[in-house]
N, C-alpha and C positions, 0 to 999 in steps of 0.2 A: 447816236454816235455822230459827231461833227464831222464833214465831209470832207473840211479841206486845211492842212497846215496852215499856222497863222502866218497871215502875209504882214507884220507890224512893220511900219516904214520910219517909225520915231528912233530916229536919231540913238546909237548905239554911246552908254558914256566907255571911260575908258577903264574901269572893272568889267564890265560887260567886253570892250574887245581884247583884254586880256585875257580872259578866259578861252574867247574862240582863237586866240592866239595859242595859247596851251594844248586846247582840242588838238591843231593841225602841228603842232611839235614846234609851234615856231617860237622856241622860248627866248630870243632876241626881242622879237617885236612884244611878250607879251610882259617882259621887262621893262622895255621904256613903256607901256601903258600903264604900268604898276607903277612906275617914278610918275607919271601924268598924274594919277590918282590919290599917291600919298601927297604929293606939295598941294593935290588941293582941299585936305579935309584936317581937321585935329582932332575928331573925334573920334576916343577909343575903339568904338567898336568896329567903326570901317577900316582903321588904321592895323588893326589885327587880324580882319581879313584879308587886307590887301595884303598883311606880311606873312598870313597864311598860304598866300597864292607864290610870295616870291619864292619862299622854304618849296613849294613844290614844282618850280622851274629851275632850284640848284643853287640858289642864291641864299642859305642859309645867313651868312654876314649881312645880307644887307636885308633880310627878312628882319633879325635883330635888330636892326638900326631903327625901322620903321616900327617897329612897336613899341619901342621904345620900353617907359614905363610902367605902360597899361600890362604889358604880360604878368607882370611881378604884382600889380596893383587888384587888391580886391574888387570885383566889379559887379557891379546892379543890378540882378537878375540873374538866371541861371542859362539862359541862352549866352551871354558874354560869357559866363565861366566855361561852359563849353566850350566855345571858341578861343578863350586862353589855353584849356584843355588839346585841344586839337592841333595848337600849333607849339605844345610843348610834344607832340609826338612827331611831327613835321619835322621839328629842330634838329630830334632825336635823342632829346632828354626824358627818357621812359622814366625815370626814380621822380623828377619833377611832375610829371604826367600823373604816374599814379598816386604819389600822395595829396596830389591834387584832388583826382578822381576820387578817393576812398573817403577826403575832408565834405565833398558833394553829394555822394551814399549818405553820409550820416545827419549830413542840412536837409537830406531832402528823399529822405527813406520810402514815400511812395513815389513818386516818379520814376520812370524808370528808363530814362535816359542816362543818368550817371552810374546806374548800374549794371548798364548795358556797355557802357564805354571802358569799364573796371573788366567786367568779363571779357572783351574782346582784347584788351590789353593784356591779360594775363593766358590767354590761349594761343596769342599772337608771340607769346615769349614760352609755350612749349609748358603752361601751367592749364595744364585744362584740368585737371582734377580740382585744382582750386577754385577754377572757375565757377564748375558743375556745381561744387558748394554753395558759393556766392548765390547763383542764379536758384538753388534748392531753396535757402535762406529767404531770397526777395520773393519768392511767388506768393508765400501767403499775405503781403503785404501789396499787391497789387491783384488779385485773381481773378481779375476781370479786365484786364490786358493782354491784348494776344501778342504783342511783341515780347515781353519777359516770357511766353511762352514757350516761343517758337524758339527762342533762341537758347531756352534749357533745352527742347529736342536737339536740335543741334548736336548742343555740348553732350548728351545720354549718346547719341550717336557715334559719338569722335571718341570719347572715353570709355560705355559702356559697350553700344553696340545697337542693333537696328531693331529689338523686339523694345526695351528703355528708351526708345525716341518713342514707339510708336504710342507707348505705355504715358510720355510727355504730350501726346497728342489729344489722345484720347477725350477730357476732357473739354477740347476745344471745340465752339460754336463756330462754324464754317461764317455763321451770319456774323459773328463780332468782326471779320475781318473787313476793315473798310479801307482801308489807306492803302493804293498801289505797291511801296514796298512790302506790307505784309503779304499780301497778295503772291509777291515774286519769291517770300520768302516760305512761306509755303509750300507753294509750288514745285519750288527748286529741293527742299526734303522729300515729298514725295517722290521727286525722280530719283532724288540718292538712295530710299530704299527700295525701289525699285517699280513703286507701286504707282504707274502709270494711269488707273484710272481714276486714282483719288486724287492725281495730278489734273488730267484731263476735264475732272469734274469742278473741279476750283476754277479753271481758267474759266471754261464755259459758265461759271454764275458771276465771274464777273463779269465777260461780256453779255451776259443778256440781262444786267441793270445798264436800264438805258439814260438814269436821271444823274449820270456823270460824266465829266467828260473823258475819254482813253487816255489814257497816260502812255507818252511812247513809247516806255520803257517794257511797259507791261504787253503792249501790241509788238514789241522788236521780238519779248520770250516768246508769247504765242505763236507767231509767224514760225520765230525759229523750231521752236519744237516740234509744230506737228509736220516742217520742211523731213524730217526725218522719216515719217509715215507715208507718204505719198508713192502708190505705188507706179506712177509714171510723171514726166510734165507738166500734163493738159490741168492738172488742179494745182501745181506750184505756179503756172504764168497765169491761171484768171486768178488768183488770188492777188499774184505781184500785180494784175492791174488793177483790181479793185484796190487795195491798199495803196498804192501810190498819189491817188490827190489827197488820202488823209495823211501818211508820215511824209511824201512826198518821194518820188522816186528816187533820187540819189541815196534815200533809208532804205527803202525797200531795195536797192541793190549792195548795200551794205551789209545788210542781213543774210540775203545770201549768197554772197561770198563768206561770209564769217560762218554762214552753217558747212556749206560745201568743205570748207577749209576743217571745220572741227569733228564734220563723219568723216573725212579722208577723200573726199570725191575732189579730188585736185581739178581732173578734166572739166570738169559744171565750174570750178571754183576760177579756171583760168577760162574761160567763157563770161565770166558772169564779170572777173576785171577787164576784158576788153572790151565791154559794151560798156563799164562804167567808167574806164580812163582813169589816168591817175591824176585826180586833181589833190590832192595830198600827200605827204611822205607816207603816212599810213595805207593811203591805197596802193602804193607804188609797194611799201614791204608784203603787204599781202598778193601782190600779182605776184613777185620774187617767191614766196614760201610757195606759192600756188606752181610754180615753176619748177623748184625744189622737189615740190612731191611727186612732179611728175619724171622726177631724174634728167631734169634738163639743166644742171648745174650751171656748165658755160653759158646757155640762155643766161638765165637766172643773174649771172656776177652781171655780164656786161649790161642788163638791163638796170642794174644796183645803180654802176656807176655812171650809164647816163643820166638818171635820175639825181644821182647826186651835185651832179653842175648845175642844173635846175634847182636844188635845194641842200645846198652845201655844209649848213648848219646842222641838219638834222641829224638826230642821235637817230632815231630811229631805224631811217637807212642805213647809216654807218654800223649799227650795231648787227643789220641785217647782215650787210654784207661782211661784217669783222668773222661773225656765227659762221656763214656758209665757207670763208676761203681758211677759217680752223677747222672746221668739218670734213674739208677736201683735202686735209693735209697738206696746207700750205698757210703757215702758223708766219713768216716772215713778211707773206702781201699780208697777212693780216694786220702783223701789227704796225707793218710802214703805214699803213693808214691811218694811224692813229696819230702821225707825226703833222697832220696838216693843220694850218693854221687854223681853220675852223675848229679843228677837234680840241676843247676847252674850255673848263668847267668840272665839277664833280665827277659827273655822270661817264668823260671820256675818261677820267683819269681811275674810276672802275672797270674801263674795260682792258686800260692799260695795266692794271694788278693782275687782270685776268692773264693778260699774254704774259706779263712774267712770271706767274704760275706755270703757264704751258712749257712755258720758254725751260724752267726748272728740271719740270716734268720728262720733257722729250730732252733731256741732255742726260752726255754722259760721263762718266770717270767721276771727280769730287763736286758734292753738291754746291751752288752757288749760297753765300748767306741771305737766308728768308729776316731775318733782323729789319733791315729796310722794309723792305713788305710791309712785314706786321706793324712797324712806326708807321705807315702812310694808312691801316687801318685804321689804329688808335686816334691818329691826327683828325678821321671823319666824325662828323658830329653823327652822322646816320650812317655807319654800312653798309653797301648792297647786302645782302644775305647771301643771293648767287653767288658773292665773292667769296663772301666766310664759309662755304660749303667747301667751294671747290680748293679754298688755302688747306680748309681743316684735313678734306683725303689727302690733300697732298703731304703734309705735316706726320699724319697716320702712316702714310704707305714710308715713306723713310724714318719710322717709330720716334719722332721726334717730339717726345711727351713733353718736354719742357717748355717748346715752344706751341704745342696744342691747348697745355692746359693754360697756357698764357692769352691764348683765343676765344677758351673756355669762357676764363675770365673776362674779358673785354667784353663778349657776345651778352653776358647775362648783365655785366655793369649798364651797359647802351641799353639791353631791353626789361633794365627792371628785372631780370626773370630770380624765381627762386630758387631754391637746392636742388628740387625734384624737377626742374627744368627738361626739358632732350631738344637733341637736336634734329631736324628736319632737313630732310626725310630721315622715314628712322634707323635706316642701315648705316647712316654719320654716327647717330648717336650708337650702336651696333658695335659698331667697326671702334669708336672711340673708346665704350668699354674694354673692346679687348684689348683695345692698346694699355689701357692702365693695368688689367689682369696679367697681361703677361709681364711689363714692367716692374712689378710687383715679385714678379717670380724671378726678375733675371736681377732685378736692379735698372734705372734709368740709365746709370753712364756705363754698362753693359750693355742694355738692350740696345743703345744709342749707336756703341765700337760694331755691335752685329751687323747693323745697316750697310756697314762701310766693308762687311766679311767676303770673301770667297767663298765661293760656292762650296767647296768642302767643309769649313766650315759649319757652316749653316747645314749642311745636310747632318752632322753631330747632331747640334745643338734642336734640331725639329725631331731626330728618332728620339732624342732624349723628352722631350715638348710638344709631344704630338699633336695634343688639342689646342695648340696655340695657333689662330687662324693668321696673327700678325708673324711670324716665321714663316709660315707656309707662304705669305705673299712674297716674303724677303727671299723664298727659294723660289719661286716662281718666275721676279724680277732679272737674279742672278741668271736662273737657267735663259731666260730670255738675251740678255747681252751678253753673256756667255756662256754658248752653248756647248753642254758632254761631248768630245770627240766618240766618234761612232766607228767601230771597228765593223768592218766587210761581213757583210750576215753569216758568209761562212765559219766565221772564227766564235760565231756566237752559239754556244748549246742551246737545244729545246730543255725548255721546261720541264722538270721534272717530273711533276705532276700531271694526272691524265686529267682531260678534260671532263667534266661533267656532263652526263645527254639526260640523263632520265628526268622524268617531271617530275613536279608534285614533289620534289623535295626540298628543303627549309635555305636551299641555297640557288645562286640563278641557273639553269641549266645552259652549259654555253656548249655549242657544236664543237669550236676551235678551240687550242691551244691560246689566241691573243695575239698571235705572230701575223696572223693572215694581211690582203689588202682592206681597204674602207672600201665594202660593196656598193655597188651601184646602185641606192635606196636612199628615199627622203621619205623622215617621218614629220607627221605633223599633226595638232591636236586643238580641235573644237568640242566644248564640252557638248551643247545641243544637236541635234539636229531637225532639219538642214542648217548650215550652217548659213550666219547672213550673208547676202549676196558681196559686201564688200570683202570678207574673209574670204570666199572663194575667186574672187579676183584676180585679191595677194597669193590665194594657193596656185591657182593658174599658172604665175609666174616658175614655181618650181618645180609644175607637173613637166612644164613644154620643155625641160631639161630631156633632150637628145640621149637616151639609151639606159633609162634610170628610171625605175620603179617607184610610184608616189604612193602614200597613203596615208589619208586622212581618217584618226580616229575619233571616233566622240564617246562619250560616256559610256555608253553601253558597248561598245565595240574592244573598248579598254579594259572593259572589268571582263569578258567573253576572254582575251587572249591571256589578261592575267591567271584567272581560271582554267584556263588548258594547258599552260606553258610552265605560270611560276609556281602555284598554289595557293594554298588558302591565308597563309600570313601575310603573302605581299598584296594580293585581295584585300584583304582587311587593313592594308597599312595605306589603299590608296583611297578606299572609302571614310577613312579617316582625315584625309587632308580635309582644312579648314576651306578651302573655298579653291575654283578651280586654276588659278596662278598653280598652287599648291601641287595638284593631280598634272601640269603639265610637268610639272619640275620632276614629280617622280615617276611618269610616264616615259618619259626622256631618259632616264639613266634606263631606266629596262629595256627598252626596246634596242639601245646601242649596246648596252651589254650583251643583249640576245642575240641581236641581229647585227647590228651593224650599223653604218649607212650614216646618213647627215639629217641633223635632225634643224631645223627653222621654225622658230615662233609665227606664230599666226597673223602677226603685224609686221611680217619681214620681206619685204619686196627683192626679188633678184632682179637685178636690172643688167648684170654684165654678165661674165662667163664663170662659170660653174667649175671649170676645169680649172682655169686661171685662180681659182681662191683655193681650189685644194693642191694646185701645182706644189710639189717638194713636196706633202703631210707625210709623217710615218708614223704609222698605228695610231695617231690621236692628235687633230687640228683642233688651237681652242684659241682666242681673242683675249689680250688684254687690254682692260679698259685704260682711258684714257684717266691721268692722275691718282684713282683710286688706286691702281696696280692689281684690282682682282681679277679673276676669270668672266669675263658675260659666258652666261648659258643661253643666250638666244638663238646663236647659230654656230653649230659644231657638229666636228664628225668624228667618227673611231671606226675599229676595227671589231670586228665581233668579239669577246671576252677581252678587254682589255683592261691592265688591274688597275689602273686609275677608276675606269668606270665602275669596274666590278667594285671597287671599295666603297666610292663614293654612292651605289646604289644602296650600299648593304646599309651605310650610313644613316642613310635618309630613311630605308625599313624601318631602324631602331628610334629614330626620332620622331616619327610618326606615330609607331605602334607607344610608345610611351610618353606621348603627348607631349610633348616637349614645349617650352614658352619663349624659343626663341624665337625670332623675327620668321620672314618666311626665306628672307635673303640670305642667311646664314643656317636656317633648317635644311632647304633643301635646292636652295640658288644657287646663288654666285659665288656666296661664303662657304657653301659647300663645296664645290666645285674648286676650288682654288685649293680648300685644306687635302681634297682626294691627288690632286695631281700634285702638288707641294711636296705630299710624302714619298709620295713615288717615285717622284725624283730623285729626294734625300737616300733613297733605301737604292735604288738604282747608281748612285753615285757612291753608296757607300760598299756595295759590291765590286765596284772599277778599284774602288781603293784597297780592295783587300785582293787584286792583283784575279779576281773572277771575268773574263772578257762580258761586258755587258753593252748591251744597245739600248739607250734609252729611246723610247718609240714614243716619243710626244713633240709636236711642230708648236711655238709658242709664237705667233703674229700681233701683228698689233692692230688698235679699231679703226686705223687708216687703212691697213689693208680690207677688211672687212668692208667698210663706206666704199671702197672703190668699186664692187662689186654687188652690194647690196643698198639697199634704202632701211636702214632699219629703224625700228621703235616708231611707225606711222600711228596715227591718230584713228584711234574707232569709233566710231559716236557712243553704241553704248556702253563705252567704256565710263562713262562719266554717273553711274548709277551706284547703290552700295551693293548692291548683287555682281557687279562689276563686269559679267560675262551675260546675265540672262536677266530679263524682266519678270520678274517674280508675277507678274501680273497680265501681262499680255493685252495688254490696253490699247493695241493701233487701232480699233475700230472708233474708240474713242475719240483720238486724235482728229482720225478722217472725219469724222463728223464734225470735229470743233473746226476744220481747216473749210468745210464748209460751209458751217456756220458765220465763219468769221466774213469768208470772202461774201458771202448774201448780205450781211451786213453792213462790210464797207459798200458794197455794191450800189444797198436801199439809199445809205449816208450820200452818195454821187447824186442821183436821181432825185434827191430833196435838195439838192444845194444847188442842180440845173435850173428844177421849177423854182427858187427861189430866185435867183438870177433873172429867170423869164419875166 
């Protein structure tokens, strides 16, 4: 292993400093080295990557300009058609790209570079089926390539599922693999299905061939990954010293900061930026998110915007700091910052869609026309996607199908994509279908007048439409800006019906009536145990809650209470969820329906007062998200039998037990959760109107109030696996040993580069 980063002292040209221009966001400076560059060449091929490079500093027009020709012109070799290839994706002309791509497949059927660039284009556009084809197709035509390999695991992965990757694997000679990327790409599967030691064991054989030299990239995942094994310090700092004269110590604390930042150990993460300083925009956004996670938001902004005097251009920061002052409910500093003379170019005027999305979003009485908007998408040659996400919920939650599927349109024309396309993530595409379902059922310039309805209304038209989840939002939104007059509890009769106690019977047993308060209990739920030290952290935070009973369940502690409390169906409907997301969502409705009490994801940090976010609830606190209009199930609370939950439990029994294909968001999430309290409303309102005194017992807040109180949706490191909660494999011993491996390595690599020096 070579001991020390190259110290090359020749003369950088100006491709070369416009890319380390790019690197550090300075997309000013790496513009005029791209005008430096094209006036001094005419040659196609350099002249197409330079206009490669300017397409991805935002300069699309004048990308064009500098390729002139050559894009359009047939070229020598399939390295150039590649790179006309790459910069017809740049542009954001996908229909040009791929007919490009598919005319390259067919010149050049074993190679498998253009058929590599076909499948990543068509999975990039929501066709991975197609893909999976394609790359089935090519394998017998190269099978002795482990890139067409690895990259059908992959796609069996994304499309079929993690036993069809491994069944793509199988096959594979660990020794074919020679080239750092494959390497990383490897690697990086074995950790998505879970299986840590066949991970562990790939890194380790490439580092003990000694007759290459390390590639950084391959030395940044090694480092990073087995950062996560380490069960103290004393083997993360001798390792940062031995590696440091080989990537060089500003890498080595690069890495970890980027690890700290991506298991959630914010503390180590804002330790690790102030010994490395911000000498970049990039290192300054990551001190800020490291700031962020530790709920030091104030910190956080004013450290943005001293940094931003210092580097006034940067998207980076700007976008940091646009994220944090909309996250804190304050959408007005956000978007005055978009007003500065700096902020200009593509890339601001994406984030300016975005605020008038929110801007939309957070008003009230008649909507603003989205018409503009959607023109200023249409007008980009490349969309952000984050944008086209967050247009489309918003488009969805006000059932505005004509201007969605007009989105539809636009999204698939830019990416090429096919019929069998979805959108990403897949609760868009979720949420999209049932916008056309129910349209379908009302009509478009009905569904359309409901948007604009009163809450009476709407509460008709959802008893009549129950499974329609896009009414159920429309009554959600209504109840939310306006809310049921609430007549004095007196004037309100008990329930009819007597409460349920006894077990074991096919329905939930609830102690109360559903009238009571939200007891003083937080539930919470890890599937293993113990649970990893950074989930008990986060639980920490809502144990030390002043006068309030915590408990954390895990698997077996779940299916024990199910078993003694509900019986054998809902038992069997919870060993039936498909993976553990699934088992919390319908752990959650049980245990509030049973019990009570406030229930907190595993990723949800309390940082404020506990009292202060259930101040005012009655019988049922639930959050709406921001633009979608659904309910989050992250963090919520009820009263013990309450018929929102009690519905929405029973709900989720029945879609469970009969295996249901819908998403998990709409099985037993968020989509659930919004149709159960939707109805209830409507059925609660329709009882006020036939003159019966009723109290609607649901608080509908919004994800500002929530974020004022809480830190939610934090980053778990193994969450980044396809096991998604547990390593199927349990492989840190592995790690620890590659983590010391690696450092005796770098360590020997010092020591031969001293004596050589000597």
């Amino acid at each position: 292993m070579p001991a020390t980063a190259s110290d090359d002292t020749t003369p950088q040209t100006p491709l070369a400093l416009a890319r380390q221009a790019l690197a550090e966001g300075r997309r000013r400076r790496a513009k005029r080295h791209l005008r430096d560059a094209a006036a001094a060449t005419e040659a196609d091929a350099e002249r197409l990557e330079i206009a490669l490079l300017m397409a991805r500093a935002d300069s699309q027009d004048e990308a064009l300009e500098i390729a002139g020709d050559a894009l359009y012109r047939d070229q020598p070799g399939l390295r150039l058609q590649m790179l006309r290839l790459r910069l017809f994706l740049a542009l954001g002309r996908g229909g040009d790209a791929e007919t490009l791509a598919r005319a390259l497949v067919a010149a050049h059927p074993a190679d498998p570079r253009p058929v590599l660039a076909l499948a990543d284009m068509l999975e990039t556009g929501g066709r991975t089926a197609e893909a999976l084809t394609l790359m089935r197709d090519a394998l017998p035509r190269m099978p002795d390539r482990p890139g067409p390999r690895l990259r059908l695991a992959q796609l069996e992965l994304a499309e079929v599922g993690p036993d069809a990757a491994r069944a793509a694997l199988d096959p594979l000679e660990t020794s074919a693999i020679q080239t750092p990327a494959e390497v990383l790409q490897l690697a990086r599967l074995y950790a998505r299905l879970g299986e840590s030691r066949k991970e562990s064991a790939v890194l380790a054989g490439w580092l003990e061939t000694g007759d290459r030299a390390p590639d950084p990239r391959v030395l940044a995942y090694l480092f990073h990954r087995t950062l996560s094994y380490a069960p103290d310090a004393a083997p993360i700092e001798r390792a940062s010293a031995a590696l440091a004269p080989v990537l060089g110590p500003e890498r080595v604390r690069a890495i970890l900061l980027k690890a700290y930042l991506q298991d959630g150990d914010a503390a180590k993460a804002l330790d690790c930026a102030r010994d490395r300083g911000a000498r970049s925009p990039e290192d300054a956004s990551e001190t800020a998110r490291a700031l962020f996670a530790l709920q030091r938001g104030p910190l956080a902004l004013r450290y943005l915007r001293f940094c931003l005097r210092r580097w006034p251009e940067s998207l980076h920061l700007r976008k940091t700091l646009f994220i944090g002052l909309r996250k804190g409910g304050e959408l007005a500093r956000a978007t005055a910052l978009l007003d500065a003379p700096e902020a200009r170019g593509p890339a601001f005027d994406t984030l300016r869609l975005q605020a008038r999305i929110f801007a939309a979003d957070a008003g009230s009485g008649p909507q603003p026309d989205l018409d503009p908007v959607l023109d200023e998408v249409e007008a980009q040659a490349r969309p952000d996607e984050r944008t086209m996400q967050i247009l489309m919920q918003h488009l969805i939650a006000r059932a505005d199908l004509p201007r969605a599927e007009r989105l539809d349109r636009h999204m698939r024309a830019v990416q090429a994509l096919g019929p069998r396309a979805r959108w990403r993530p897949p609760q868009i595409a979720q949420q999209f279908t049932e916008l056309k379902l129910t349209a379908s059922h009302f009509g478009a310039e009905r569904l359309a007048a409901l948007a604009d309805a009163d809450a009476d209304t709407l509460s008709r038209e959802l008893r009549a439409a129950s499974w329609s989840f896009i009414l159920a939002q429309m009554m959600v939104s209504a109840e939310a800006s306006d809310p049921m007059p609430r007549p004095a509890p007196g004037n309100v009769p008990k329930p009819a019906q007597k409460p349920v106690t006894e077990t074991h019977s096919d329905d939930i047993p609830i102690p109360t009536d559903g009238t009571g308060p939200i007891p003083a209990l937080i539930h919470q739920y890890w599937n293993t145990t113990p649970a990893p030290p950074q989930v008990l952290a986060f639980a920490d935070s809502w144990r030390a809650v002043p006068g309030y009973t915590h408990r954390l369940y895990d698997r077996r502690t779940a299916l024990q209470i199910l078993r003694a409390e509900f019986g054998p169906t809902w038992v069997q409907a919870f060993r039936m969820a498909k993976r553990p997301a699934e088992e919390a969502d319908f752990l959650r409705l049980c245990m509030l329906a049973r019990h009570g009490g406030v229930w907190a994801d595993a990723d949800d940090v309390l940082t404020g007062d506990l009292a202060a976010l259930l101040d005012g609830a009655d019988g049922l606190l639930v959050f709406r998200e921001s633009v979608s209009g659904a309910l989050a199930n992250n963090v919520m609370a009820a009263a013990p039998g309450h018929p929102a939950i009690l519905f929405a439990a029973r709900m989720a029994r029945q879609d469970l037990l009969r295996r249901s294909n819908e998403t998990i968001w709409l099985k037993t999430g968020p989509g659930l959760l919004t149709r159960a309290v939707g109805q209830y409303i409507a059925a609660a309102r329709a009882r006020a109107a036939d003159g019966t005194p009723t109290r609607l017992r649901v608080t509908i807040a919004s994800e500002d109030d929530l974020r004022r109180q809480a830190a939610i949706h934090n980053p778990l490191g193994h969450k980044r696996t396809a096991a998604h909660w547990h390593d199927r494999d349990r492989g840190e011993q592995g790690f620890l040993d590659l983590l010391a491996r690696l450092t005796a390595a770098a360590e020997q690599g010092g020591e031969q580069a001293a004596s050589s020096e000597s």
